[in-house]
C-alpha positions, 0 to 999 in steps of 0.5 A: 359779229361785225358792224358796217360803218364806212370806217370799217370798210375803209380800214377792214376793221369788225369795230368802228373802234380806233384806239387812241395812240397815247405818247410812249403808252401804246406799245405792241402789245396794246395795239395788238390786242386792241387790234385783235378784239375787233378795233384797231389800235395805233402805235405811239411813233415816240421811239428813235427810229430802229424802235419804231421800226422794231415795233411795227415788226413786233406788232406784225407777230402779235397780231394779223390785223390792220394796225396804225401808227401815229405819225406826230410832226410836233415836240421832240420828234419833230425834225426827223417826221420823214424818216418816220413816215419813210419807216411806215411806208417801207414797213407798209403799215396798214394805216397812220393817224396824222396831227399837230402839223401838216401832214401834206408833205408825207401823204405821196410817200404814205399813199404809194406804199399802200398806207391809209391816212387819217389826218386829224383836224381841229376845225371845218377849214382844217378838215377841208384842207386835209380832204383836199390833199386826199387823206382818207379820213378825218379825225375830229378830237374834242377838247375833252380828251385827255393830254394836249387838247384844242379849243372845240368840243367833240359835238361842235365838230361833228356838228360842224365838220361832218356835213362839210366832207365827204370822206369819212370822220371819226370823233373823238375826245370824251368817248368812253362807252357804248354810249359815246360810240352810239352818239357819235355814229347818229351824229353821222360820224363813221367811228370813234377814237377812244385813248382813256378807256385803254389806259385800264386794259391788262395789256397796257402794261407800260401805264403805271399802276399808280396812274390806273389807280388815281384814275379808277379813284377819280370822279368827274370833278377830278379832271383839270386843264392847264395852259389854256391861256398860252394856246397848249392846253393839257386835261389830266387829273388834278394834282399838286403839280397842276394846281401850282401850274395852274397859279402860275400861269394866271400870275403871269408867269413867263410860258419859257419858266412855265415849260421848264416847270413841266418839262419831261412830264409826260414820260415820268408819269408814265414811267414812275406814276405819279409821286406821293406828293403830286408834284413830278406831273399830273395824270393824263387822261379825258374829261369822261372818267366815271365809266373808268372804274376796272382794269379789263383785257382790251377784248372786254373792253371793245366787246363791253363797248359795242354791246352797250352801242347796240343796247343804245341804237336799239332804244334811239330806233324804236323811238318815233315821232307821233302826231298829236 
């Protein structure tokens, strides 16, 4: 089974499906397997240099379909994007996802060696400008996503973005099911992104089983966001970290106390699970958490996903419209 989308086409993928590259969680073999059940998963680009190249290699072994890597140009990678881009470029990475700065500088390089460029965008003007500069594709990423998030919801920026491009736009942030999927292609978006859904796949086996654990526990009233007043929101789960973030931040706690206070969260949760006492971090992870409930290979979940899409198009083109 294969379905046609313009983000299939551009990318030679059977799944409008991208999996979401989650900060030193999507390893080899998840992107590999994502990648083998039909979708397309994305390499997190957070290892030194030598790593990434060595991954890209390893993810070449495991797998003979196109992949992506994430090229992030903010945080602790922040100085060194050229020798990361150079990386994919010279290792002719099928694609790369683009987001927090500019990817501008780097999309000559990228484009030369044949690497496709999805550059992902917060607003119209934004996508504009990326359009512009002669990226691929768009990826518009709600607020509901888990991890850093921007101001817009997911259906204000297709509402929004997608009229206003020509090239083809993938949503992203909230998307969970078949459902999300069948959504967003009516909305006239090419595909989506989807990160949660994946932290529960067998092969992504550098999440740790705490984690899957809160997150298979959890209800939609257990996701939180913190530092949205200081313009860096982060969405996870509820903890007894977050909540005393969350109270230091509306006393008006210096923002340099309060990145001291979170500092290396994101790699201890993901490397020792969320402490007893809630307070080494919180869990990562989007806004749509009750269709998270099993731990899957990543073939049943991409085949889960795209039967229940087909179930729901089927409903939404045997509705008409009838003259009273």
């Amino acid at each position: 089974m294969r379905m046609r989308t313009r983000l299939t086409e551009l990318l030679n993928i059977r799944y409008p499906i991208l999996q979401g590259a989650m900060y030193a969680i999507s390893t080899p073999d998840l992107v590999s397997a994502v990648s083998n059940a039909g979708g397309a998963g994305i390499l997190t680009d957070a290892w030194d240099l030598e790593q990434l190249r060595e991954n890209i290699r390893k993810i070449k072994k495991l797998t003979d379909q196109p992949f992506g890597v994430n090229l992030n140009m903010a945080g602790r990678f922040a100085d060194r994007v050229w020798q990361s881009a150079r990386v994919i470029a010279e290792e002719h990475v099928p694609f790369v996802t683009t987001g927090a700065g500019d990817p501008r500088p780097y999309i000559p390089m990228l484009k030369d060696a044949g690497v496709k460029v999805l550059s992902i965008a917060p607003n119209t003007r934004l996508a504009k400008r990326m359009e512009a500069a002669g990226v691929d594709g768009i990826i518009v990423e709600g607020m509901e996503s888990g991890g850093h998030i921007g101001t817009m919801t997911t259906m204000s920026l297709m509402t929004n973005v997608i009229p206003e491009v020509e090239i083809p736009v993938v949503a992203a942030g909230g998307i969970a099911d078949g459902r999300g999927l069948a959504a967003a292609l009516a909305m006239g978006a090419a595909g989506v992104q989807i990160g949660s859904r994946f932290l529960l796949a067998s092969e992504c086996g550098s999440f740790h089983p705490k984690n899957v654990a809160k997150i298979i526990a959890a209800d939609d009233e257990a996701c939180i966001t913190i530092g949205t007043t200081r313009g860096k929101g982060m969405r996870g789960l509820r903890s007894a970290f977050s909540e005393k973030y969350l109270e230091m931040e509306l006393a008006g706690v210096p923002t340099e106390e309060l990145n001291k206070f979170a500092a290396n969260m994101t790699p201890t949760i993901a490397r020792e699970g969320i402490s007893e006492d809630g307070m080494n971090g919180m869990v990562m992870v989007g806004q749509s958490v009750e269709p998270l409930k099993k731990v899957q290979t990543a073939a049943e979940i991409v085949e889960e996903i795209m039967a229940r899409a087909e179930e729901t198009l089927k409903k939404i083109t045997s509705m008409s419209l009838e003259n009273e």
